[in-house]
LODRENGU-377386 format. One record per residue (C-alpha): x, y, z. Coordinates in Angstrom, 3 decimals. Layout:
<recs>
        px        py        pz
         X         Y         Z
...
</recs>
This chain:
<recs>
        px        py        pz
     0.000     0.000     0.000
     1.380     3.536    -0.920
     1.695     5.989     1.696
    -0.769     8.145     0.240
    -3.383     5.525     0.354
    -5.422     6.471     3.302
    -8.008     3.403     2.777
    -6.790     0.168     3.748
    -6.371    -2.625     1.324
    -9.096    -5.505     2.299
    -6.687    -9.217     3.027
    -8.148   -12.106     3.303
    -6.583   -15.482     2.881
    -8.223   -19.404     3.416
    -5.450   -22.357     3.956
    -6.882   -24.815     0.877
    -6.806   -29.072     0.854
    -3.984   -28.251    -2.459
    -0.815   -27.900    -3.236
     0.503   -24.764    -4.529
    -0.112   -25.615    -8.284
    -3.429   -27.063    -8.183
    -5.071   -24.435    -5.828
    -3.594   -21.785    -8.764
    -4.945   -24.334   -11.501
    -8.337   -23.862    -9.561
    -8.114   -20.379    -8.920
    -7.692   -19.242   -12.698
    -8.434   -22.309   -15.258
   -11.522   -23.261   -13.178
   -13.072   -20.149   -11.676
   -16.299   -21.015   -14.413
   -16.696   -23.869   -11.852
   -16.781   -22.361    -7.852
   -16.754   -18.328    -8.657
   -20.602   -17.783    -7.465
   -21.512   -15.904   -10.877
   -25.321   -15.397    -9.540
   -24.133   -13.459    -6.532
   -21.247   -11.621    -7.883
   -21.533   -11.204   -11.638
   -22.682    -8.275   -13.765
   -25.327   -10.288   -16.162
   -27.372   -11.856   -12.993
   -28.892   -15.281   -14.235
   -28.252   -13.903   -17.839
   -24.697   -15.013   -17.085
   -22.636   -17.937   -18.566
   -19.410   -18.005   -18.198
   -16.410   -16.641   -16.542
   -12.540   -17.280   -17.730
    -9.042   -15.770   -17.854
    -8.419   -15.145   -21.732
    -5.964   -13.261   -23.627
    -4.792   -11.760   -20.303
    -8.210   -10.412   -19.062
   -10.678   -11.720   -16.762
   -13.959   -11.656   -18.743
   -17.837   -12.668   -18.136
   -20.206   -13.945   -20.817
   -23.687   -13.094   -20.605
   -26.137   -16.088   -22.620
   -26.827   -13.764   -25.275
   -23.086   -13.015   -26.021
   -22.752    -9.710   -24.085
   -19.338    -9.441   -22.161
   -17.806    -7.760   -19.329
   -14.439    -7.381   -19.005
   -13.383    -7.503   -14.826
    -9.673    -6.445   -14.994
    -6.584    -6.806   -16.939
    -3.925    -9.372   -15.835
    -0.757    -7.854   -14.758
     1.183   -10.800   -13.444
     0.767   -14.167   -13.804
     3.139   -16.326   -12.005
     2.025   -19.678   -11.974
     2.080   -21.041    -8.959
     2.746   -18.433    -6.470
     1.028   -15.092    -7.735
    -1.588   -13.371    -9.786
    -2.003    -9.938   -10.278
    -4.830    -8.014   -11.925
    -6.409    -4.751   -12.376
   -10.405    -4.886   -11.092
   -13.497    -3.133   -12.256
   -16.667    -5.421   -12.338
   -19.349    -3.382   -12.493
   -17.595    -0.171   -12.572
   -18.572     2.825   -15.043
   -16.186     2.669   -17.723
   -14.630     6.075   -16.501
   -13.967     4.657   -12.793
   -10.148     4.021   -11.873
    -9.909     0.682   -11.234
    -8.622    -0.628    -8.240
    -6.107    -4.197    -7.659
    -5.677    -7.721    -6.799
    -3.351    -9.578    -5.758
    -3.738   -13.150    -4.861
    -0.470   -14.757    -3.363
    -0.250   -19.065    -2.898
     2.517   -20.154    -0.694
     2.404   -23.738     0.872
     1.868   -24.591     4.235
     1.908   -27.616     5.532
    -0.046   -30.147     3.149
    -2.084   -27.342     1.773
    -1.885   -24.175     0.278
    -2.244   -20.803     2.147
    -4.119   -18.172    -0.484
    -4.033   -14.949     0.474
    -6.090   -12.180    -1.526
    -5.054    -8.535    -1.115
    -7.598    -6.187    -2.768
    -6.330    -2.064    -2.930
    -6.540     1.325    -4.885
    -9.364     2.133    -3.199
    -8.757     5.682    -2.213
    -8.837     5.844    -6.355
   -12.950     5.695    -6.159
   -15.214     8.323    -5.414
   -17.054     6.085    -2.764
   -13.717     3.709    -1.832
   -14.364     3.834     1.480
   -18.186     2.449     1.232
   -17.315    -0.016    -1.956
   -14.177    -1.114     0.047
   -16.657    -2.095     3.047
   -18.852    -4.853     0.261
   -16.370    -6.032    -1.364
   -15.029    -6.722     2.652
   -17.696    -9.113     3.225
   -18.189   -10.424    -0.461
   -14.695   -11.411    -0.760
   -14.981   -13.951     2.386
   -17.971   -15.426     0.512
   -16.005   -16.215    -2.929
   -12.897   -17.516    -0.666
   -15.358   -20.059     0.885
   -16.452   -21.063    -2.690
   -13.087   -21.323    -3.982
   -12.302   -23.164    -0.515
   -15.035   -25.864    -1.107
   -14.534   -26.202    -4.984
   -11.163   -27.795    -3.528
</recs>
C-alpha cells in the first residue's frame, strides 16, 4: 500500500486441501466452476461463463454480451496473480487491484487475496466495506470447490 493511500487494502486469505499448483490451476483455469456468478456477476442469471483469456478476466452473458473484470498484470504460476479490477464499474472509474499470493503450508496451500486502490474511487471507502464481506464469501467457494 502507498503511503498516500489512506483506505486500507481488504486481506483475506483461506489455507486450501492443495498444493501450490493445483489451488492456482483452480483459482484461474476453473473459476467457471466455484466463482458464485449469480451473486457476484454483472449479467445476474443472464450469465454464462467466466474465464481468464488473452490476459483479461472476462464474463459472458447467454446472449453473447461481455464484461471485461480487470486486466492481468502478473501471472506467475504457482505463487502469484495480479490483476487490475473493475466489475461493475462505469467505464470512466479508476480501477482498483488484486493480488492473490499461494505459498504452501503444511499439506495445503495458504491463499491470500489482497484487494487495494481504493482511495482511487469516489465512494472507496463504502465499496471497500462490500467487497469486505463479499470477498470472504467467494474464498469459501473457492475453498469448497477444492
Amino acid at each position: 500500500m502507498s503511503t498516500t493511500e489512506t483506505t486500507e487494502a481488504v486481506r483475506k486469505s483461506v489455507l486450501v486441501d492443495a498444493d501450490p499448483e493445483a489451488a492456482f490451476r483452480v483459482f484461474t483455469d476453473q473459476i467457471q466452476s466455484w466463482w458464485p456468478l449469480e451473486k457476484y456477476g454483472i449479467f445476474g442469471e443472464d450469465a454464462e461463463a467466466l474465464a481468464f483469456e488473452n490476459e483479461k478476466i472476462v464474463e459472458r452473458a447467454k446472449d453473447g454480451r461481455e464484461a471485461v473484470w480487470g486486466n492481468v498484470l502478473a501471472w506467475e504460476p504457482p505463487t502469484r496473480l495480479r490483476m487490475t479490477w473493475r466489475p461493475g464499474f462505469e467505464p470512466d472509474t479508476p480501477d482498483t487491484e488484486i493480488e492473490v499470493l499461494f505459498t504452501a503450508e503444511g499439506d495445503g496451500t495458504r491463499v491470500e487475496l489482497i484487494h487495494s486502490g481504493w482511495d482511487k474511487l469516489a465512494d472507496g471507502a463504502q465499496t471497500r466495506a462490500s467487497y469486505d464481506g463479499g470477498w470472504d464469501g467467494v474464498l469459501d467457494a473457492y475453498r469448497q470447490a477444492i
